[in-house]
TORKE-908111 format. One line per 10 residues: number of its first residue (from 1); their letters; for each residue x, y, z of C-alpha. Coordinates in Angstrom, 2 decimals. Last residue first. Example, Ala and Ser with C-alpha at 12.3 -4.5 7.8 and 13.67 -1.06 7.14 Angstrom:
BEGIN
2 = SA = 13.67,-1.06,7.14; 12.30,-4.50,7.80 .
end
This chain:
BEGIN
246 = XXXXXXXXXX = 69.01,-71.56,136.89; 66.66,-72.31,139.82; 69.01,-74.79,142.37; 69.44,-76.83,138.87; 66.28,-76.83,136.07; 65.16,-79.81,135.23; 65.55,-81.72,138.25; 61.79,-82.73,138.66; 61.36,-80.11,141.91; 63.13,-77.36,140.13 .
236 = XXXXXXXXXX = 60.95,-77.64,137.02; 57.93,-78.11,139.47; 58.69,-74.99,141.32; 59.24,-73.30,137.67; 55.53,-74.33,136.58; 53.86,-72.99,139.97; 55.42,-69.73,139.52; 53.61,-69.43,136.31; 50.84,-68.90,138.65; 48.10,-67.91,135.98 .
226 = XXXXXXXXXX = 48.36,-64.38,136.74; 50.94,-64.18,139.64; 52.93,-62.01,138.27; 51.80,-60.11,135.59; 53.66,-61.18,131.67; 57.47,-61.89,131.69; 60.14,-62.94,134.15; 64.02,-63.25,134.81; 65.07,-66.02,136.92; 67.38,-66.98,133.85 .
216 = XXXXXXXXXX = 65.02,-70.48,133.80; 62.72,-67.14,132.25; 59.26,-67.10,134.65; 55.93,-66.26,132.10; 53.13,-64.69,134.19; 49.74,-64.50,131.84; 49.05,-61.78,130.24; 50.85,-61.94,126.81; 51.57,-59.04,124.41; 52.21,-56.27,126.46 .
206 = XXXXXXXXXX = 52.76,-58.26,129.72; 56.49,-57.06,129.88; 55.90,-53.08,129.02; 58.72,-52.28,126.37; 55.94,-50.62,124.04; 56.74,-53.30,121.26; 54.91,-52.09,118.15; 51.60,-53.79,117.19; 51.89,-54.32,113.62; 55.35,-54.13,112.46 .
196 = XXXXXXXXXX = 55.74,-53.17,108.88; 59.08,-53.10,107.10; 59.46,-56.97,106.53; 56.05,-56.57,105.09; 56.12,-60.09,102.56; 57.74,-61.90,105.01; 55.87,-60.29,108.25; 52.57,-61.51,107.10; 53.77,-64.88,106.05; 55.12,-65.50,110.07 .
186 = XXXXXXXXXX = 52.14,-63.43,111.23; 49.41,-65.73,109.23; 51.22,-69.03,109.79; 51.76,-69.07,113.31; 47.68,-68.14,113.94; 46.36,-70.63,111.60; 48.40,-73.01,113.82; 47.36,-71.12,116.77; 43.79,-71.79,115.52; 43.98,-75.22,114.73 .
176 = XXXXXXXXXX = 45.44,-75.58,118.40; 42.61,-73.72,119.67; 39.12,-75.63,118.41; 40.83,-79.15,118.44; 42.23,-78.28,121.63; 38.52,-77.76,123.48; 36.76,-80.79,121.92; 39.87,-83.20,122.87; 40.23,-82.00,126.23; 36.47,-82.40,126.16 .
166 = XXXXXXXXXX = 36.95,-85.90,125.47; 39.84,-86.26,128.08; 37.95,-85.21,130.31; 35.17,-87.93,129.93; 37.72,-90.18,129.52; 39.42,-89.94,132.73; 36.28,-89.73,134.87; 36.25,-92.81,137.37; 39.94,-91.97,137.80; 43.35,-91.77,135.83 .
156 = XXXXXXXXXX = 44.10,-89.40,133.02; 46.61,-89.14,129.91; 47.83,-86.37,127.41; 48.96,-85.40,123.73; 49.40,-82.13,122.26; 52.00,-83.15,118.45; 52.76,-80.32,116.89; 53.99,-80.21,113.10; 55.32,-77.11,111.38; 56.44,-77.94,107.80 .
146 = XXXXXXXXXX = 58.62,-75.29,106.57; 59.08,-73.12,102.94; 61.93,-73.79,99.96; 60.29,-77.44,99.28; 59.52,-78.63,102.80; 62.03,-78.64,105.46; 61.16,-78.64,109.11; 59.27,-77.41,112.23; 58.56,-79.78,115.27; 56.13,-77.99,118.40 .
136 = XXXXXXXXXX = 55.01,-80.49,121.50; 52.40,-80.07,123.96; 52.53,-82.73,126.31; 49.92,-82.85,129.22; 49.34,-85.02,132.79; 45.92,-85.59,134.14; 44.52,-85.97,137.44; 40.81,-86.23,137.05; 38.04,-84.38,138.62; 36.92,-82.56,135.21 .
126 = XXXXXXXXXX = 40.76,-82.26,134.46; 43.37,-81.95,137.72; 46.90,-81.01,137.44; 49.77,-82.57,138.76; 52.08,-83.04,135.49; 52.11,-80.34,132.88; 55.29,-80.56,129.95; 56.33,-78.51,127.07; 58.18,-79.72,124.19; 60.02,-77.29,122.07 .
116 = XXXXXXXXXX = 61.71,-78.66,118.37; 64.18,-78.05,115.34; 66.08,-74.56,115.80; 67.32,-75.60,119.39; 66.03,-79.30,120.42; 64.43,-78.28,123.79; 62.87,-80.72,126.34; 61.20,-79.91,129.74; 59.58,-76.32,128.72; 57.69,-75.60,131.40 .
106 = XXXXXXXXXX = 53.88,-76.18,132.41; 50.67,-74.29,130.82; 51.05,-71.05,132.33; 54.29,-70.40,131.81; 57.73,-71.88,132.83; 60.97,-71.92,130.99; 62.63,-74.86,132.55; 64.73,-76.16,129.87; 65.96,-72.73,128.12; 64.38,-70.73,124.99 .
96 = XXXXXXXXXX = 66.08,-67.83,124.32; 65.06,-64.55,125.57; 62.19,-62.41,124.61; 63.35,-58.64,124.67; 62.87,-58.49,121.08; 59.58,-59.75,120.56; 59.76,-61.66,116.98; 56.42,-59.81,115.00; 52.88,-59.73,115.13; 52.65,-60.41,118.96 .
86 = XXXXXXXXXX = 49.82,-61.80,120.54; 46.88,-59.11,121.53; 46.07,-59.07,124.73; 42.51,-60.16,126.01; 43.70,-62.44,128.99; 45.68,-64.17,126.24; 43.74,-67.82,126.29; 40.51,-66.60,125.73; 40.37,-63.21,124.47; 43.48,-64.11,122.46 .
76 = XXXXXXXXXX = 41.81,-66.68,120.13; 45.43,-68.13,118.92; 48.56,-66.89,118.60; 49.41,-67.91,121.97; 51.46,-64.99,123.43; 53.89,-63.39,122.70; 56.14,-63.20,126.16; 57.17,-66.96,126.38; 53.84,-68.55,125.22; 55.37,-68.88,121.92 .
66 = XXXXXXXXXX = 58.92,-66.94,121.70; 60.66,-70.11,120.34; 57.17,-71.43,118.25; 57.86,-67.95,116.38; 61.35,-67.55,116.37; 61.34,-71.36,114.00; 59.98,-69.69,111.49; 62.09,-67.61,109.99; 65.14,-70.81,110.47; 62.30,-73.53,108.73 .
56 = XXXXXXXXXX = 62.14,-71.31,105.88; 59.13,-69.68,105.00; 55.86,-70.37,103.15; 54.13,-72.15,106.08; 52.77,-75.55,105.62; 50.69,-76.99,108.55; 50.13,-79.52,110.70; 48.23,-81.75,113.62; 48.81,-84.43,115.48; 46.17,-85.11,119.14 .
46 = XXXXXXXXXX = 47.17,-88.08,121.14; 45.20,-89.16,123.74; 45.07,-91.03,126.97; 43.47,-93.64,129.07; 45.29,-96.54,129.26; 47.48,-95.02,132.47; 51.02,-94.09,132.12; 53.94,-96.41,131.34; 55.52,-93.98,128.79; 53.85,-90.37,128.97 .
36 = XXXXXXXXXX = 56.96,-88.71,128.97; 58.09,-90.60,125.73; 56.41,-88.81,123.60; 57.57,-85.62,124.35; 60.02,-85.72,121.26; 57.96,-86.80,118.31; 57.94,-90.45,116.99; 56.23,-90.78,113.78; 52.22,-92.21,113.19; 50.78,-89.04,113.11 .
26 = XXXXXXXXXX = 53.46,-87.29,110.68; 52.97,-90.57,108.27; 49.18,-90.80,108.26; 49.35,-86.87,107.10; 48.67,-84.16,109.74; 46.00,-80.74,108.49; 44.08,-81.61,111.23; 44.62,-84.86,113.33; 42.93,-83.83,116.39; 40.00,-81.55,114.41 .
16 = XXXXXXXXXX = 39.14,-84.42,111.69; 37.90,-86.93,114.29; 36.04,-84.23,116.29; 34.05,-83.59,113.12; 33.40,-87.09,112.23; 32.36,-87.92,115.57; 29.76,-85.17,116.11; 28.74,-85.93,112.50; 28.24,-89.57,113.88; 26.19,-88.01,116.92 .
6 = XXXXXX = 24.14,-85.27,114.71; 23.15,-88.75,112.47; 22.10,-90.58,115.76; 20.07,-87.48,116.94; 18.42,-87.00,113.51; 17.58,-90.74,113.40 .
end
């Protein structure tokens, strides 16, 4: 009984971290990304979740543009930010976001300026499984402030497709709600301080973000070779995203 009841709980608690904070209506719309994953294998996932930020959709919109770009991941840092501390405020050296952006979870393959990022991974392998990512960021309107909606969705083949993707499920439940959390607290934070900038830029390029971020400019961020961002702007060359690397 007590193992049965820890299993639905199990359920119940997985259930509410890959559509936290979503309505029926954001998880059932069309986000860009979507469609990379078209005529993939059956199994797959789709994780929507959202927040409200008190800010308008063009003060928060820096935020998911500099994400993983040089900032960092907002999120638990000692585990997905080699320690350092993400940015508390819009990185000024941080360029524009560009199609073929690489870091180290892919590179950015669609771009919707002011509106929407998706990032794309293809050729990896998951628990023995080769698996192919989406991670996709939406902000808009709501009242005077924004609603920022991401959509992380992914598919596997092999013997052990769902197994990984359940603990792809476990493991982005637990960081994506952070990140969200994450957005929300610096972009609110730094309305109300405007003045006060936690964390002050030191000009080094892996100050806030460890892991090796390569600009589609051919300019970089982070350590090189941490993480193999490298690897990300190959395959953005490779799938014609980005044109004889620019």
């Amino acid at each position: 009984m007590a193992l049965a009841l820890a299993g639905v709980g199990g359920f119940a608690l997985l259930r509410w971290g890959t559509r936290w904070g979503s309505t029926p209506e954001e998880r059932a719309r069309k986000m860009p990304g979507d469609e990379y994953l078209e005529y993939g294998p059956a199994a797959r996932v789709a994780m929507t979740r959202a927040i409200s930020i008190e800010a308008p959709p063009e003060r928060v919109w820096p935020w998911i543009a500099q994400l993983g770009r040089g900032a960092g991941w907002y999120s638990i840092d000692w585990l997905d930010n080699g320690s350092r501390t993400s940015a508390w405020h819009i990185v000024s050296w941080i360029p524009e976001p560009r199609l073929g952006d690489a870091t180290a979870i892919g590179y950015i393959r669609g771009i919707d300026p002011g509106r929407a990022v998706a990032w794309w991974v293809d050729g990896v392998r998951f628990f023995g499984s080769p698996a192919r990512s989406v991670m996709c960021f939406t902000v808009s309107s709501e009242g005077d402030g924004t609603r920022l909606t991401t959509r992380m969705s992914a598919d596997a083949r092999g013997p052990m497709a769902r197994i990984a993707l359940f603990v792809y499920r476990v493991i982005d439940s637990i960081m994506a709600r952070r990140l969200l959390l994450g957005i929300r607290s610096r972009v609110e934070y730094c309305e109300a301080n405007p003045a006060d900038q936690k964390y002050p830029e030191t000009g080094a390029r892996d100050q806030y973000q460890l892991y090796e971020v390569p600009y589609a400019t051919g300019e970089s961020a982070g350590a090189a070779g941490i993480e193999d961002g490298a690897r990300w702007r190959r395959a953005a060359i490779q799938d014609g995203i980005l044109q004889n690397g620019k």
